[in-house]
N, C-alpha and C positions, 0 to 999 in steps of 0.2 A: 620356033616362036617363043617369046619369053612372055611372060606372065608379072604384071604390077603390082603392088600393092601400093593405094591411094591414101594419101594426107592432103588435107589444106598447108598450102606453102607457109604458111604461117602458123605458127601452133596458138592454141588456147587452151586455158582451165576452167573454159566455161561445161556447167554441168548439168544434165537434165531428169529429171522424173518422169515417168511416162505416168499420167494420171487416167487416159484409158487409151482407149485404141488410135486414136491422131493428134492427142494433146498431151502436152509436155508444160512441165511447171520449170522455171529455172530453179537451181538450187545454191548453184555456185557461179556469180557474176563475172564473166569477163565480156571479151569482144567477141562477136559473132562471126565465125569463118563461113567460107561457101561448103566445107563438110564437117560433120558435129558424126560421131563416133563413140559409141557405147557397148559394150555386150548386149545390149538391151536396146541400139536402136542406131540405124545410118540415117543421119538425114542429109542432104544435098540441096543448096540452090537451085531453085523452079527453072532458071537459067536453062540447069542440063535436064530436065527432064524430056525433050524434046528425041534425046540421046538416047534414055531408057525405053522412050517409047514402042522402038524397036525389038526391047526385050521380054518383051513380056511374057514367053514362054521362061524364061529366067528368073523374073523379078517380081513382085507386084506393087505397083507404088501408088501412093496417097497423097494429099494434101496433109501436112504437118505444121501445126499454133504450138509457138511458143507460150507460154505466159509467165511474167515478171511480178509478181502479187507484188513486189514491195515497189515498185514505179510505179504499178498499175500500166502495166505497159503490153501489149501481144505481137507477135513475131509472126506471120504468114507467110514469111519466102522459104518456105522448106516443102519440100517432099522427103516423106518416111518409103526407103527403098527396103522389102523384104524380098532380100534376095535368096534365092532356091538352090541355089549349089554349093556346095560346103568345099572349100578345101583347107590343108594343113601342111605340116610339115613333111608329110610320107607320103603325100598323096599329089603335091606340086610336080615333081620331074614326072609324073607321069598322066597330067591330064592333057586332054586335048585342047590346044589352045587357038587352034587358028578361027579366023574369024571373029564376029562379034562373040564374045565372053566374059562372063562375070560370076565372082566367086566373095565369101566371105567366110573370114575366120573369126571367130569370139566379136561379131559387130564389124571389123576392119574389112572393105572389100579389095579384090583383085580384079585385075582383069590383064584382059589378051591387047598383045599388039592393036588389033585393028581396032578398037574399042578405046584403046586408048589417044589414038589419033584422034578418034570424033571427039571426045573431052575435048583435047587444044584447041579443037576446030572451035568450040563454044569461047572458049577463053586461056589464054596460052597461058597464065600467071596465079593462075589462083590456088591448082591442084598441082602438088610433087609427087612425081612416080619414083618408085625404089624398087628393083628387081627383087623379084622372089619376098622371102623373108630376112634381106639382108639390116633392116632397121628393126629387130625384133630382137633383141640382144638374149643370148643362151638358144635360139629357136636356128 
């Protein structure tokens, strides 16, 4: 079974602050993807939360606001996923991956085949999977 590492098909240099535990300040404006990625924070459209739900020995997720001070604008379609399993580069070829699984390294999560299937099921076009850490240049 191979193992994902998940991006929004489309990239951004939108960037967030965590100002406490489910609110975020934008810092750096761009366009809002269906996943925002941090060392400091996953968040994902409330779309897949339905997905996570399953996880919850894994994960635990919230409701995650943006906030834009300078539009004066708030952001509600997020869930902040803390997810519980660590993996890296020495530890990938050898976890067990079958079934529902999920992983994050420094913010970026992975996950298993079958997990990955459910995403599509949500929406075929929004999330790009890349095996292992082959989009991780030097890793």
């Amino acid at each position: 079974m191979n193992i994902w590492n998940i991006q929004s098909s489309e990239p951004t240099s939108l960037m967030l602050w965590r100002t406490d535990n489910s609110n975020f300040r934008l810092t750096i404006r761009d366009e809002y993807k269906p996943l925002l990625t941090n060392s400091d924070y996953t968040l994902i459209d409330k779309k897949y939360s339905e997905v996570f739900k399953n996880l919850l020995d894994q994960v635990t997720m919230h409701d995650a606001k943006v906030y834009d001070l300078n539009m004066k604008t708030e952001n509600d379609n997020y869930i902040e996923l803390k997810i519980h399993n660590t993996i890296d580069v020495d530890t990938i070829g050898i976890k067990e991956s079958s079934g529902l699984k999920i992983w994050v390294y420094d913010g970026h999560p992975f996950v298993s085949d079958d997990l990955k299937i459910d995403l599509l099921k949500v929406n075929a076009v929004d999330l790009n999977f890349t095996i292992g850490f082959s989009n991780f240049g030097g890793k």
